[in-house]
C-alpha angles and dihedrals in degrees: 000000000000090000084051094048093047099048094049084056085053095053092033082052094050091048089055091040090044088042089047092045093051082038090055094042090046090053087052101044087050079047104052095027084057088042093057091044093055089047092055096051086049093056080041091052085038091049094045087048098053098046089059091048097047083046098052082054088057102048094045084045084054096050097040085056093040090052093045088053093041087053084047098057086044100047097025118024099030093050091056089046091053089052093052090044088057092044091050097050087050086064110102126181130184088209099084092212103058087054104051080052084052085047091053093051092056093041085055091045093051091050090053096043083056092049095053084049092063096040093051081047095051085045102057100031100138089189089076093102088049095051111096115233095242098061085042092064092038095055079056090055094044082058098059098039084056094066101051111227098106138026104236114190130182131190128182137178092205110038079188113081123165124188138147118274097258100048084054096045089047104042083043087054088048087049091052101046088051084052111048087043087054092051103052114025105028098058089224132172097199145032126191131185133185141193129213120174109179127165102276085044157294124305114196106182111181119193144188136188091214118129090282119212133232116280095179090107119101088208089051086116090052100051097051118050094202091053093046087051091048092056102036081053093049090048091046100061088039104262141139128239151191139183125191129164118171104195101250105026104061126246128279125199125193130204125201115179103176099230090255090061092057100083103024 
């Protein structure tokens, strides 16, 4: 009777010891299990860290070389316009024809000198950072609906829009991109964008009523440079992004940036 009790203690104290032991293994592997997890999200944070830091280098790099170019037209090139120009203007001809030639030529000159101009302005414009996003797009859409080939319309519930540098370089690159697509390949007669910053973050949904495309393929962001770029910038400042076109009715691309992700 004593050997049976005893040996029941001994099984009942391998089973505790057995219990505590797969107790103890379950407890390390949570733990280590919990422990990677927590080092992953650090080289995720790192990564993300570094990107937006990579990607604020690159923005001030961009606007150091654009102002430097922007100083060149304006030193270099637009002084030598305004000599020809002046040149130009010295040339006199008794044919009427051949000066009114000479007249076009500085006319043409002088177009070009004013172009430049407004390029070197837009360049070196320092009040880039200070400009809301909003009134940055809409100086892009200004610019289609003044040539005429398309109606480009733009609506907003917040006409101030704050966001960092980057998320406004990038979201103006991924405008431009819509819109030059929608210019020259959909055939469109109209263009409408619209703004809507809420609480959790800011929509912007463009449109056009062009001939549209299929967007059914998978591969649709390898096959078009300009698609695959839309959506890598919008990855980039933490956004999400779609892209859909049905032939016939036009393409529409949304836009979603959480409002942490605004002024990153």
């Amino acid at each position: 009777m004593d050997d049976t009790k005893e040996g029941l203690l001994l099984i009942g104290t391998s089973m505790i010891v057995l219990l505590l032991f797969l107790l103890t293994v379950l407890a390390v592997m949570i733990i280590y299990r919990k422990r990677k997890l927590e080092h992953v999200e650090e080289i995720e944070e790192m990564n993300e860290k570094f990107s937006r830091e990579l990607l604020q280098t690159q923005i001030e790099v961009q606007q150091q070389t654009m102002q430097y170019i922007g100083r060149e037209i304006h030193d270099n090139v637009g002084q030598k316009l305004t000599l020809a120009v002046l040149y130009v203007q010295q040339l006199t001809e008794e044919d009427p024809e051949t000066q009114k030639r000479i007249n076009s030529i500085a006319g043409i000159i002088n177009e070009s000198l004013a172009d430049l101009r407004s390029l070197s302005k837009n360049l070196t414009d320092s009040n880039y950072r200070q400009i809301d996003l909003y009134h940055l797009i809409s100086a892009e859409f200004s610019k289609v609906q003044a040539t005429g080939f398309c109606q480009a319309e733009i609506h907003t519930n917040n006409p101030k829009i704050q966001a960092s540098a980057a998320v406004k370089s990038f979201v103006l690159r991924i405008l431009q991109e819509f819109l030059q697509n929608s210019l020259k390949h959909s055939g469109c007669s109209k263009i409408k964008l619209d703004f809507d910053q809420q609480e959790r973050g800011l929509s912007i949904e463009a449109s056009d009523n062009g001939k549209g495309f299929g967007t059914s393929d998978k591969d649709i962001y390898t096959k078009g440079i300009g698609l695959g770029n839309m959506k890598r910038r919008a990855e980039i400042i933490g956004a999400d992004f779609m892209l859909e076109s049905i032939p016939g009715e036009g393409t529409r691309m949304k836009l979603y940036i959480p409002v942490n992700k605004l002024n990153a």
